[in-house]
C-alpha positions as a Markdown table, in Angstrom:
| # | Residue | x | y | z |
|---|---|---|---|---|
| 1 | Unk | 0.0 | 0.0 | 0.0 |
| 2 | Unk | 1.3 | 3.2 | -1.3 |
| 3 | Unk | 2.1 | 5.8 | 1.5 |
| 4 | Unk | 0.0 | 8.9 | 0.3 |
| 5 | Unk | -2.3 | 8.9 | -2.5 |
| 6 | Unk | -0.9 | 8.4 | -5.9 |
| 7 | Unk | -1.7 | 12.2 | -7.4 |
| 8 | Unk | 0.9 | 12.4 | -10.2 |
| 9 | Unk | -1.9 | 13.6 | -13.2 |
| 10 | Unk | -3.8 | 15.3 | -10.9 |
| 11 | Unk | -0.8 | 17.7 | -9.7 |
| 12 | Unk | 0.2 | 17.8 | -13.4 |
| 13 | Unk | -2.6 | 19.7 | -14.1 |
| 14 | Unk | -2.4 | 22.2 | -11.2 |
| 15 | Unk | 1.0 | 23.1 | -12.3 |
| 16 | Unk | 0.3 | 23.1 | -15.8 |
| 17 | Unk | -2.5 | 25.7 | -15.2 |
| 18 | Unk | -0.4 | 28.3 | -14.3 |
| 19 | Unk | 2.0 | 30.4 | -17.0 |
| 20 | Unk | 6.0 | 32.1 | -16.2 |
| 21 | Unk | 4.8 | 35.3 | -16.6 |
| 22 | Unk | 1.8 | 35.3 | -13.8 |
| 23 | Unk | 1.4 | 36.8 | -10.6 |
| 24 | Unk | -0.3 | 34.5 | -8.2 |
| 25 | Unk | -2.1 | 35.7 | -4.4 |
| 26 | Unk | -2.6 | 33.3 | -2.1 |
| 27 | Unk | -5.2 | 34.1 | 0.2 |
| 28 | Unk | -5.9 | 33.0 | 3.7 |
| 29 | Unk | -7.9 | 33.7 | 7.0 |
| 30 | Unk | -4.7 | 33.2 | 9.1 |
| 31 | Unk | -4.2 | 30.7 | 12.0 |
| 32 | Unk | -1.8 | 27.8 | 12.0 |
| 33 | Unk | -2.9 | 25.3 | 9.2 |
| 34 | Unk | -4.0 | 28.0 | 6.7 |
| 35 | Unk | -0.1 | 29.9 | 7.0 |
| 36 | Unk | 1.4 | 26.0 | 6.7 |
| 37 | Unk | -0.9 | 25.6 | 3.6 |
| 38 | Unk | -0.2 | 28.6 | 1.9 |
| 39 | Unk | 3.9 | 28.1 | 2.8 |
| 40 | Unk | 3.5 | 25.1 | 1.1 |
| 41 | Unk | 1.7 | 25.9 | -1.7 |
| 42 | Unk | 4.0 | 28.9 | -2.3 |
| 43 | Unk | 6.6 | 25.9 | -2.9 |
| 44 | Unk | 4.4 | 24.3 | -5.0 |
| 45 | Unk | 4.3 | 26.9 | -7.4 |
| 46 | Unk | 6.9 | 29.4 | -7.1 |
| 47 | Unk | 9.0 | 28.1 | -9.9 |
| 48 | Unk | 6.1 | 28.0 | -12.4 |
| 49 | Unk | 5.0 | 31.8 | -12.1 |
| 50 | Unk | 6.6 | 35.4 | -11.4 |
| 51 | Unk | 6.1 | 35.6 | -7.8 |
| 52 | Unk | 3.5 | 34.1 | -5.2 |
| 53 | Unk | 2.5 | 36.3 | -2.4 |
| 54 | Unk | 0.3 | 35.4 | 0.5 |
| 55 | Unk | -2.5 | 38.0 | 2.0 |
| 56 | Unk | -4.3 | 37.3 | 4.9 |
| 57 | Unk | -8.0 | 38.5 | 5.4 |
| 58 | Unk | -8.3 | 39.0 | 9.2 |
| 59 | Unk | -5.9 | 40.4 | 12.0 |
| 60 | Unk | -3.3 | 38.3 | 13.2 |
| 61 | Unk | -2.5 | 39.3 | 16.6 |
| 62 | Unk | -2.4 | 35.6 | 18.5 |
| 63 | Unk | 1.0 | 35.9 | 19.7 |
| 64 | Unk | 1.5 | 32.2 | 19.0 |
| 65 | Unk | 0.5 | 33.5 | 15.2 |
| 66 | Unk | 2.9 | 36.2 | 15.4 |
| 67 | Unk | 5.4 | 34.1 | 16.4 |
| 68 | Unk | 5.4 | 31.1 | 13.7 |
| 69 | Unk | 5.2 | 33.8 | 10.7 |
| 70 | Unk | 8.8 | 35.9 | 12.7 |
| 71 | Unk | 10.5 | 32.3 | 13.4 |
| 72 | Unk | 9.4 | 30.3 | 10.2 |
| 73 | Unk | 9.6 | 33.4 | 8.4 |
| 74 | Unk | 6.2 | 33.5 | 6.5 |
| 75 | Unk | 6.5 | 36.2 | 3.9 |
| 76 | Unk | 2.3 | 37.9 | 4.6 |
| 77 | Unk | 0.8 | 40.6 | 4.5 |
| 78 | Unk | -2.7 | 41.9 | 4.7 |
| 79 | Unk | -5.0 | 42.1 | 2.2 |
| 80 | Unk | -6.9 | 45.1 | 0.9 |
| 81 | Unk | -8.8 | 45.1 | -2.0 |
| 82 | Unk | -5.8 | 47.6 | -4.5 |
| 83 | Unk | -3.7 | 44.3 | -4.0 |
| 84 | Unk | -5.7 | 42.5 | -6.5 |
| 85 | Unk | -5.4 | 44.2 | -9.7 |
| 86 | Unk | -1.7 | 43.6 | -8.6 |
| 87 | Unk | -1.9 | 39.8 | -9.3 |
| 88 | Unk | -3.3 | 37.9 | -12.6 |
| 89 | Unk | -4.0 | 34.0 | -10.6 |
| 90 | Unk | -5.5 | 33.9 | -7.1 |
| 91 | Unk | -5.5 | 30.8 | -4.8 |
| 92 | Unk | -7.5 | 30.3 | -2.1 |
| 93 | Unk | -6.4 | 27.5 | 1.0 |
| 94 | Unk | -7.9 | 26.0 | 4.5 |
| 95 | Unk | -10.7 | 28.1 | 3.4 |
| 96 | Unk | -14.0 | 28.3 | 1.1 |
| 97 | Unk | -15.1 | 31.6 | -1.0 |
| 98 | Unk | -18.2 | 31.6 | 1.1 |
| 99 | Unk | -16.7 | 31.6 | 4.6 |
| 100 | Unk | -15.6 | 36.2 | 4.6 |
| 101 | Unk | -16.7 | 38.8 | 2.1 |
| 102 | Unk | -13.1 | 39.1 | 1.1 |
| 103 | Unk | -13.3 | 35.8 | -0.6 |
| 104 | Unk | -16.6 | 36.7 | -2.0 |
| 105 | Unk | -15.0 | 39.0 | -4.3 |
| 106 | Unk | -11.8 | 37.1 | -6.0 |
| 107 | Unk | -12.3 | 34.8 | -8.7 |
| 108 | Unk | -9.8 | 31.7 | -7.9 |
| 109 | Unk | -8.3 | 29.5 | -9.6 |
| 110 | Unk | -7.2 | 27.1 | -7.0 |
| 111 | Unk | -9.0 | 26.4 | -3.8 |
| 112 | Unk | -7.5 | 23.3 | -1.0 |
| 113 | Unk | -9.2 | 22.8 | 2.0 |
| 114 | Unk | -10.4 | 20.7 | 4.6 |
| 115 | Unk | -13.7 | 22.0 | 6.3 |
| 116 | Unk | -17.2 | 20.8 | 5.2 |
| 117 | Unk | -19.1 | 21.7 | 2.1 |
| 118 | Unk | -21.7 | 23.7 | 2.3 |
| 119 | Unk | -24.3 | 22.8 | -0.7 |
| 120 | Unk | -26.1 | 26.3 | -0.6 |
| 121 | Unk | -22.6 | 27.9 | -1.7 |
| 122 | Unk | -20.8 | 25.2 | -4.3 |
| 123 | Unk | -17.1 | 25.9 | -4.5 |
| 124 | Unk | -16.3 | 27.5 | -8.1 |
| 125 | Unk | -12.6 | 27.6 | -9.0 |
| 126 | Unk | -10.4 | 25.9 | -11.9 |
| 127 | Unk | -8.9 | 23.5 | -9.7 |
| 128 | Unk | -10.2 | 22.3 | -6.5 |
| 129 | Unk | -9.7 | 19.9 | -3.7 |
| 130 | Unk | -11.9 | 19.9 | -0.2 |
| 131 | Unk | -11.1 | 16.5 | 2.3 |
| 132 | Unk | -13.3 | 17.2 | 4.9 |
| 133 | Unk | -12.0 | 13.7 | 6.4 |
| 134 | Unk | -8.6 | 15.3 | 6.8 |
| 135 | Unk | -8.2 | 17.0 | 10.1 |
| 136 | Unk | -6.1 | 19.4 | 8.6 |
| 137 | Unk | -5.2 | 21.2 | 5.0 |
| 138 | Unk | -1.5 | 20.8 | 5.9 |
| 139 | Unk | -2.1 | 17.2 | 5.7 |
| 140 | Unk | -3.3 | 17.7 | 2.5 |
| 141 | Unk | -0.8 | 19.7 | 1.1 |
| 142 | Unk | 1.8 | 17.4 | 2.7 |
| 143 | Unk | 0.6 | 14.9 | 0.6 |
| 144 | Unk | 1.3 | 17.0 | -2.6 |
| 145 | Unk | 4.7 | 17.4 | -1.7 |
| 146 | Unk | 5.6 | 13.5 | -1.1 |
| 147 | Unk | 4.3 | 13.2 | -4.4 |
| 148 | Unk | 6.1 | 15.7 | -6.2 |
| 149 | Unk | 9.3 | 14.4 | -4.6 |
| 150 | Unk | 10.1 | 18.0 | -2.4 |
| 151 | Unk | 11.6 | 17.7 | 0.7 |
| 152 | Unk | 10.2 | 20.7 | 2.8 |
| 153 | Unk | 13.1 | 22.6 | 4.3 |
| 154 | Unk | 13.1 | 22.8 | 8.1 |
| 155 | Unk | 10.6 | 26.1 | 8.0 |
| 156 | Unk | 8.4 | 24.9 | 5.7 |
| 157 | Unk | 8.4 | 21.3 | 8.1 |
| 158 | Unk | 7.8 | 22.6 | 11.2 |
| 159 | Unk | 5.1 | 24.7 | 10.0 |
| 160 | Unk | 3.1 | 21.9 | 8.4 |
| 161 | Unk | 3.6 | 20.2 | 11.4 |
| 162 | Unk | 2.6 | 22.7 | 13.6 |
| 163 | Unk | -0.8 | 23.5 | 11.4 |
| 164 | Unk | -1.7 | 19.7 | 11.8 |
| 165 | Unk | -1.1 | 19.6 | 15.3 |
| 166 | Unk | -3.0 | 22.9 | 15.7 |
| 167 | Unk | -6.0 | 21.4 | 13.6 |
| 168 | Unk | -6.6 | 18.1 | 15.1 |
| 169 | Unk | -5.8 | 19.8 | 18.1 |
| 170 | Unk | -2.8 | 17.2 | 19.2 |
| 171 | Unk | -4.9 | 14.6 | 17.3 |
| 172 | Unk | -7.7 | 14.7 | 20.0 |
| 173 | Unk | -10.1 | 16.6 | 17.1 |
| 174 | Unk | -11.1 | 14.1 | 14.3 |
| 175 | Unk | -8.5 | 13.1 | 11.9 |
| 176 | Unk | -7.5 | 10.6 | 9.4 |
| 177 | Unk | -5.0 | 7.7 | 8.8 |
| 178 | Unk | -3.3 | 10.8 | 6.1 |
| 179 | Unk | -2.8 | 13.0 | 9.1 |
| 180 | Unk | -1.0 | 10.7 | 10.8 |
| 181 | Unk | 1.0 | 9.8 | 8.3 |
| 182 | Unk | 1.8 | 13.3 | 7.0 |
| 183 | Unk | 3.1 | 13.9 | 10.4 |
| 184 | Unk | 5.1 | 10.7 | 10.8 |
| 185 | Unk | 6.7 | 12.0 | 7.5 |
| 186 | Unk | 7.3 | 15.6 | 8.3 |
| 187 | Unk | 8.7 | 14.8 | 11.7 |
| 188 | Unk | 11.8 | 13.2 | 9.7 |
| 189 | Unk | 12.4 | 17.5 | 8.7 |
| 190 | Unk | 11.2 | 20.0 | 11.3 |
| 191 | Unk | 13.0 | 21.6 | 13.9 |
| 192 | Unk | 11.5 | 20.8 | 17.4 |
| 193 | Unk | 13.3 | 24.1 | 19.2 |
| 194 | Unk | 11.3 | 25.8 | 17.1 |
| 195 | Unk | 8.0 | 24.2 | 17.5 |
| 196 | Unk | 8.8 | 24.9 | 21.0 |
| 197 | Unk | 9.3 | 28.2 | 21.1 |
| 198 | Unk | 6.0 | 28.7 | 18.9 |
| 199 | Unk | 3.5 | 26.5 | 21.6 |
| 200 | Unk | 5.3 | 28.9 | 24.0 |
| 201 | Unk | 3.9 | 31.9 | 23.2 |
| 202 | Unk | -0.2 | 31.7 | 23.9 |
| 203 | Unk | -0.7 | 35.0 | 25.5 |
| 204 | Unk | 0.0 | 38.2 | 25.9 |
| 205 | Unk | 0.1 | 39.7 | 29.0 |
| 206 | Unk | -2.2 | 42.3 | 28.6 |
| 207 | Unk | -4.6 | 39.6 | 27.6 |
| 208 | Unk | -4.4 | 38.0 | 31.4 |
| 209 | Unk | -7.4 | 40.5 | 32.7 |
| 210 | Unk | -9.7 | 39.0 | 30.6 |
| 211 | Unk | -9.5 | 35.3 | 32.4 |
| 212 | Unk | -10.7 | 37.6 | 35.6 |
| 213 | Unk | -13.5 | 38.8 | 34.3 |
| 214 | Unk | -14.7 | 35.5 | 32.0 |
| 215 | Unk | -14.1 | 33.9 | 35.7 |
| 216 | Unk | -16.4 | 36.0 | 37.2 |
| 217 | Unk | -19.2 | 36.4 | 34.2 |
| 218 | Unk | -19.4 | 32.8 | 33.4 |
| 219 | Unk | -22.8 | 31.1 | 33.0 |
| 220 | Unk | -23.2 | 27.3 | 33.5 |
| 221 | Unk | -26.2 | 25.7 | 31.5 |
| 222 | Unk | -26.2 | 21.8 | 32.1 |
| 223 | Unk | -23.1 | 20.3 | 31.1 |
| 224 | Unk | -22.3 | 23.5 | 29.0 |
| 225 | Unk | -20.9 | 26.9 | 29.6 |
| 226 | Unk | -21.7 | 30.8 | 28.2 |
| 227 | Unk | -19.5 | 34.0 | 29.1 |
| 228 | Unk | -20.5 | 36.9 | 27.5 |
| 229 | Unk | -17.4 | 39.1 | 27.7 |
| 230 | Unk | -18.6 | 42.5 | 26.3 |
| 231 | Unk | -15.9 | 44.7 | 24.4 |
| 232 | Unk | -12.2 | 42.6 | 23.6 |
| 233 | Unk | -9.3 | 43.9 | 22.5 |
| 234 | Unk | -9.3 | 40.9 | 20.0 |
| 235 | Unk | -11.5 | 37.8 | 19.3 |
| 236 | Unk | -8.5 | 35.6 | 19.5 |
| 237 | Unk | -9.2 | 36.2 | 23.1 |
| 238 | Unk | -12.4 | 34.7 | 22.9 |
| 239 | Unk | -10.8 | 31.7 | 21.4 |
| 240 | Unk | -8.5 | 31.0 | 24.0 |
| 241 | Unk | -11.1 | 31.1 | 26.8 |
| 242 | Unk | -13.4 | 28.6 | 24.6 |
| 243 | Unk | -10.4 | 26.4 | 24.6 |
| 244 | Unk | -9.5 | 26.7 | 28.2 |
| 245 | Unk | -12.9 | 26.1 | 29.6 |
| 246 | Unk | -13.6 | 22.9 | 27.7 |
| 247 | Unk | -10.8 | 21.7 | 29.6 |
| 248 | Unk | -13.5 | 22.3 | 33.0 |
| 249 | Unk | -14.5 | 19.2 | 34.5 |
| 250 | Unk | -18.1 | 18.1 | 33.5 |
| 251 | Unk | -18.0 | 20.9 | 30.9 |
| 252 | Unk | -18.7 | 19.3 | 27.1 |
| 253 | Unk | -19.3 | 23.0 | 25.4 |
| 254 | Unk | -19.0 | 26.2 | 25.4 |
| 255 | Unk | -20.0 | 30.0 | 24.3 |
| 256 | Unk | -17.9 | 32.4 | 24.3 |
| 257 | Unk | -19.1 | 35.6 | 23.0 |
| 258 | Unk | -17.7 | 39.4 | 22.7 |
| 259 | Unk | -17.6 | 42.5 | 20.8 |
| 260 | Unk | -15.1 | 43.3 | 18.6 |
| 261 | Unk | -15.0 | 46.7 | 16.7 |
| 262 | Unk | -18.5 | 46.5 | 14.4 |
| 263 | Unk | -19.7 | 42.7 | 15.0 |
| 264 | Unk | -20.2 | 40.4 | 17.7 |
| 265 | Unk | -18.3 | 37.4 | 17.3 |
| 266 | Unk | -19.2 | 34.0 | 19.1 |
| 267 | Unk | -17.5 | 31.4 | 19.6 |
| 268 | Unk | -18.2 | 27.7 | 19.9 |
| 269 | Unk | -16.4 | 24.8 | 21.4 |
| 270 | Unk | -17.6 | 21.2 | 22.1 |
| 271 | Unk | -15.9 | 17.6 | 23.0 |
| 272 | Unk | -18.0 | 16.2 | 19.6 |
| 273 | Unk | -19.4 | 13.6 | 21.7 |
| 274 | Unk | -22.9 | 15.4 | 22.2 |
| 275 | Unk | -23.4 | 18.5 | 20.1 |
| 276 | Unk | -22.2 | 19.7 | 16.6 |
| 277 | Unk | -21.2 | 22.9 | 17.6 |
| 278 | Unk | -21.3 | 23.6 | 13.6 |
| 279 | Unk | -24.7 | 22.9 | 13.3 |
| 280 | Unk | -25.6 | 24.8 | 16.3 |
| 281 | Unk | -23.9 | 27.9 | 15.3 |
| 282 | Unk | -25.8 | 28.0 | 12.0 |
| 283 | Unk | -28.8 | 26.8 | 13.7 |
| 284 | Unk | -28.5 | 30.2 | 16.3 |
| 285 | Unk | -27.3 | 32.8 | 13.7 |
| 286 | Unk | -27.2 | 31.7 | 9.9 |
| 287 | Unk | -29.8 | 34.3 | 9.3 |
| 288 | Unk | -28.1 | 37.0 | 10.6 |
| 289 | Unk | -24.0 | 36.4 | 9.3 |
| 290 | Unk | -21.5 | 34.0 | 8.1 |
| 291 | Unk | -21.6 | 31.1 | 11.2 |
| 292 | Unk | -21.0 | 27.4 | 10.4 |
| 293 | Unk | -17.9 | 24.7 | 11.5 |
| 294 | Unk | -16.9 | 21.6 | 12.7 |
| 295 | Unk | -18.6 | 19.2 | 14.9 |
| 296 | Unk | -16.1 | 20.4 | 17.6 |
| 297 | Unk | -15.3 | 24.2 | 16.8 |
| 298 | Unk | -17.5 | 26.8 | 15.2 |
| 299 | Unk | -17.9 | 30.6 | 14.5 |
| 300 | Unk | -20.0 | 33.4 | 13.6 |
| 301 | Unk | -19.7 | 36.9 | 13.5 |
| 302 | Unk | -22.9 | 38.4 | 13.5 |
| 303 | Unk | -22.9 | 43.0 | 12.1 |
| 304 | Unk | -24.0 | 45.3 | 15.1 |
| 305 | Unk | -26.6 | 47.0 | 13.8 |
| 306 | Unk | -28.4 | 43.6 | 13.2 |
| 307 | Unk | -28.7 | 43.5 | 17.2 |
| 308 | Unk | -29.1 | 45.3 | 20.4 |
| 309 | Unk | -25.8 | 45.3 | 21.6 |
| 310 | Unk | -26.7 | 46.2 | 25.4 |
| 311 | Unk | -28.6 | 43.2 | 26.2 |
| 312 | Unk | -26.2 | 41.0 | 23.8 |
| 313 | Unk | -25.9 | 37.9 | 26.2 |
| 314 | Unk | -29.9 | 37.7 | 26.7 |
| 315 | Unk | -29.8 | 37.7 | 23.0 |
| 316 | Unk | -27.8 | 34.8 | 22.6 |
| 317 | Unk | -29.0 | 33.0 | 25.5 |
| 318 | Unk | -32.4 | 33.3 | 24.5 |
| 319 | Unk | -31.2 | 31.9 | 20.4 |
| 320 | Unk | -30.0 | 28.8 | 22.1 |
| 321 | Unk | -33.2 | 28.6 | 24.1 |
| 322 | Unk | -34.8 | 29.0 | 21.1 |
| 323 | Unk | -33.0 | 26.1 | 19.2 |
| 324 | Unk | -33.1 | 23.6 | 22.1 |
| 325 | Unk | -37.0 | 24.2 | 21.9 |
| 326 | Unk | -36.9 | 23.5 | 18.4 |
| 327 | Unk | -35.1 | 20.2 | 18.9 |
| 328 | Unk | -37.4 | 18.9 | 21.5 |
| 329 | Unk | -40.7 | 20.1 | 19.2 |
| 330 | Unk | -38.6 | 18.1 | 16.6 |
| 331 | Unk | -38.0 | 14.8 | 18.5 |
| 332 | Unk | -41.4 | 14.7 | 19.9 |
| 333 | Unk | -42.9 | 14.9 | 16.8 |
| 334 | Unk | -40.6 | 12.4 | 15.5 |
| 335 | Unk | -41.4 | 10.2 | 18.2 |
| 336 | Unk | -45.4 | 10.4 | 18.1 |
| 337 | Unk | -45.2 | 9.5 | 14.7 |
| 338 | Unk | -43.0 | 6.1 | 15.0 |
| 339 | Unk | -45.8 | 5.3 | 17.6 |
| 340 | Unk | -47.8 | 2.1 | 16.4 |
| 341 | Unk | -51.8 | 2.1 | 16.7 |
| 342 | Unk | -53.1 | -0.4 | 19.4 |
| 343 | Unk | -54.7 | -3.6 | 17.9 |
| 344 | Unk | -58.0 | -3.8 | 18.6 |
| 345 | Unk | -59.7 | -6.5 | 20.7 |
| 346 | Unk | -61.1 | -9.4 | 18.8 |
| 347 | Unk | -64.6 | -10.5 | 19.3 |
| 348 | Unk | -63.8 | -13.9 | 20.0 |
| 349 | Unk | -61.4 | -16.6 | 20.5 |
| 350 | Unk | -59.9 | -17.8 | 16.9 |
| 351 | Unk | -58.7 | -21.3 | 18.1 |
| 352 | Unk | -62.1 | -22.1 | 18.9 |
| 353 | Unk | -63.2 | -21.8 | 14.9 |
């Protein structure tokens, strides 16, 4: 059994889409697996166009972020919308056109990722490949390079390696036999000091106020938990307390919710054993902005004006009210419906015929 997936024809054709002379962007909502990705695609392609570059949609300012594009030295910058009559080819990776209204707007050529397909917005693009069974797009572009025959330097390693890790979260988030295997093989290149020195830097320490008040403002629903943490500096913030209060004991899911400049962002976390936090985010707030995810992780970012900001948390509280009401209609319904009409009494004694 072969070690990856035989793709030979199938990354002929990527390559052979692309001419000397072009100018290819590729674009990204930055966290770990979606810099790896576009590192690695950059390799991919650099010697079959002009120049690559790589523009990121949303702030980074997670200082393990920050970090892994200083040490790994990820060329990025961020994208605004005079960069693209700059480039002729755009790409588009650990990411779908639907999922920010920067995306919306580019026409790609290429588009590799790993997050569920959403049939109300099909992907359109020249060349395309979405595993939703790989835990992570690095895995996926990991794959491409074994098959090309490119060794990843030690950079380009390490970062692969760390967007898997990040992505299947240590391999405790669902992942596939590939994952494994594209980390077995990158292991044999990446630099461990500097994986290290990345997983190091979580916070900063301006950011260490905000466990106080999430402390202090938490709500505890059940087996699930909801802070509503009113203005943040940034929504990593929000992230980071989602991910440290799963780790509660007796805690299976949470909501963490703030402001951020014009939008209020929520996010969702879950162990995958009893909710699909991606179905419950679009559930709450697909009518109202982009929400959606994984079983385990979701988003949504939901524009001010569509809400009354000063009784926010009462708002979401009463949306997740409204869908566990919903459910319950739903499964009585379901259950009525299954139930089978009692035989009737017969008016005497067959055998007796």
């Amino acid at each position: 059994m072969a070690y990856f997936r035989t793709l030979e024809n199938r990354l002929a054709r990527l390559q052979g889409m692309f001419k000397k002379k072009e100018r290819l962007l590729i674009m990204i909502n930055a966290d770990p697996d979606a810099l790896a990705s576009a590192l690695a695609l950059k390799r991919l392609l650099y010697r079959k166009v002009h120049s690559v570059g790589i523009a990121h949609v949303n702030e980074i300012s997670r200082p393990d972020n920050l970090e892994m594009i200083k040490l790994l030295r990820i060329p990025v910058q961020k994208f605004s919308p005079p960069l693209l009559p700059q480039y002729d080819r755009f790409a588009l990776v650990d990411s779908q056109p639907h999922h920010h209204r920067d995306f919306a707007r580019v026409d790609f050529s290429v588009v590799l990722d790993h997050h569920p397909l959403d049939k109300k917005y099909p992907v359109k693009a020249d060349y395309q490949e979405i595993i939703p069974e790989y835990g992570a797009t690095s895995s996926l572009l990991t794959e491409y390079l074994y098959n090309l025959k490119i060794r990843p330097g030690k950079l380009l390693a390490t970062a692969l390696v760390y967007g898997i890790k990040t992505d299947t979260q240590s391999f405790e988030r669902k992942f596939s036999d590939v994952d494994i295997r594209a980390f077995r093989h990158l292991t044999k290149f990446y630099d461990p000091l500097l994986l290290q020195n990345i997983l190091r830097s979580e916070f900063h320490r301006e950011w260490l106020k905000y466990f106080s008040q999430a402390f202090r403002k938490i709500k505890f629903l059940g087996n699930g938990a909801s802070v509503f943490m009113g203005k943040v500096d940034s929504p990593d913030i929000l992230v980071i307390l989602a991910d440290f209060f799963l780790r509660v004991h007796n805690i299976s899911w949470d909501i963490i919710s703030g402001i951020h400049e014009d939008k209020l962002v929520v996010i969702f976390r879950g162990d995958g054993l009893r909710r699909d936090m991606g179905k419950l985010s679009a559930q709450m707030f697909k009518d109202l902005g982009p929400s959606g995810g994984h079983k385990q992780m979701a988003r949504a970012e939901i524009p001010l004006e569509k809400i009354d900001q000063i009784h926010a948390q009462q708002f979401i509280l009463q949306r997740l009210a409204d869908v566990g009401n919903k459910r319950k209609k739903t499964s009585r319904a379901a259950n009525s419906s299954k139930k089978e009409t009692p035989a009737g009494k017969m008016d005497h004694d067959p055998g007796k015929d």
